[in-house]
N, C-alpha and C positions, 0 to 999 in steps of 0.2 A: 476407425482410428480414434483414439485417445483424444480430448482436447482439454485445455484449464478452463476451468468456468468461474465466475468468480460468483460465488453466494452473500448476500447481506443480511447478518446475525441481528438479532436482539443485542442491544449496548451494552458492553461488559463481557459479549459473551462467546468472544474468538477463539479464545483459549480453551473453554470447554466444550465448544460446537465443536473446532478439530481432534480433540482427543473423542469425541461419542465418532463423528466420521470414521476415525482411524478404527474405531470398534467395532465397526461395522464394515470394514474392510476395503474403506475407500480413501484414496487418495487423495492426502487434500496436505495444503502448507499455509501455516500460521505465521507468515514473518516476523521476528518477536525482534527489543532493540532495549537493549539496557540504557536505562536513568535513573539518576539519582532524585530522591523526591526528600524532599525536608518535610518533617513534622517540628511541630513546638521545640520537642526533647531530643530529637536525633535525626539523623540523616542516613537513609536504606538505599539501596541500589535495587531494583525492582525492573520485570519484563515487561514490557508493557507492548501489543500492537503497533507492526508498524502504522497500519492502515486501520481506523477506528472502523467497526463493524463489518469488514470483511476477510475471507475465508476464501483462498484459492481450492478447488477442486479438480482432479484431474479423472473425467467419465466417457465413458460411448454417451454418443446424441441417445441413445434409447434408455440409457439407465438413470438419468439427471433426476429421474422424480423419487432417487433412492436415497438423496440428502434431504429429505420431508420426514424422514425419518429421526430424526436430530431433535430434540426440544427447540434448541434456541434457533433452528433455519427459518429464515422470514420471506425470503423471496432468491429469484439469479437478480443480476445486475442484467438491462438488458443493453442495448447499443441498437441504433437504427432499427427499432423492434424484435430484434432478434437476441439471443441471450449472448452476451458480451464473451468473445473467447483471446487468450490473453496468449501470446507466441511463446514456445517452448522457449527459445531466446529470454523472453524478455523476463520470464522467472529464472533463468538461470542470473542474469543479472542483479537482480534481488537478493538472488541466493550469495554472490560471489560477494557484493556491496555488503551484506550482513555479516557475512564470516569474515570480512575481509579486516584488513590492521583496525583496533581500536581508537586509534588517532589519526585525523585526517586535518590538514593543514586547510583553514576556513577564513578567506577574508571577505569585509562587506565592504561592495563598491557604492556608491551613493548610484542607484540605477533613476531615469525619469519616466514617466507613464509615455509608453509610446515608443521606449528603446527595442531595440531589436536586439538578444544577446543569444547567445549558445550555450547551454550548460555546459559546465567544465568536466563535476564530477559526482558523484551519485549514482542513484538507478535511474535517473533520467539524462547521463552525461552523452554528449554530441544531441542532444536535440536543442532547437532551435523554438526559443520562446519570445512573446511581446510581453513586455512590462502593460497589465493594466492598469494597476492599482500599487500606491507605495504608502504606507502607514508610518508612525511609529517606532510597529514591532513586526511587522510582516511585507513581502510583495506580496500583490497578486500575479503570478504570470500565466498565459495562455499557448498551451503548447497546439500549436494547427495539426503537426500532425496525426497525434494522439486523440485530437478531441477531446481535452480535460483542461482544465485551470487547475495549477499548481499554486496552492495558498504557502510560501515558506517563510516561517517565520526567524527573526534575528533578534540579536542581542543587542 
């Protein structure tokens, strides 16, 4: 059976780590998210990664050593020693949050370290986070179930 694995690129190099994959006739998904980036003289709309240096992959457990084939592959991502495999779920979510409406209704609650909240809406909406850390310009939050800290930053 199939599973996503997730690969971590050389910096820079999402975009054309999955197009050499796709060459080589492996499955793999780039989530990309349009932003607008200002220069001195103008203002461009540009793709940019949703997730800085990684590369979902979708292989048999025996074929994983055929994205070494890639220039920019650097290593999988691993999880409890084992190479991290991501639920067909939970890329579809990804997938639907990307394509889905360009405008999404965004308010910032003043959260304190130590709050208990649920995400509302995103790719990680219905899970359940601890406010670590409040900045600024970002929380930190801690999703238990996941195993990750979500760093989101605000306006």
């Amino acid at each position: 059976m199939k599973h996503w694995y997730v690969v971590y690129t050389k910096p820079k190099w999402e975009k054309k780590v999955a197009e050499q994959l796709e060459q080589l006739g492996i499955t793999c998904f780039c989530p990309l998210i349009t932003q607008v980036r200002q220069w001195s003289d103008r203002k461009k709309k540009v793709e940019v990664p949703l997730f800085n240096s990684y590369v979902f992959v979708q292989l048999l457990d025996s074929e994983r050593n055929a994205v070494f084939n890639s220039v920019g592959v650097v290593r999988y991502l691993f999880w409890l020693g084992k190479p991290a495999i991501v639920r067909d779920e939970e890329i579809q979510i990804i997938k639907d949050w990307i394509n889905g409406p360009d405008s999404c209704e965004v308010s910032v609650v003043p959260f304190q370290i130590g709050d208990s909240i649920q995400l509302e809406s995103g790719p990680f909406s219905s899970q359940k986070a601890i406010v670590q850390e409040v900045t600024n310009t970002h929380y930190v939050l801690v999703l238990e179930s996941l195993g990750c800290v979500l760093k989101m930053k605000y306006n």
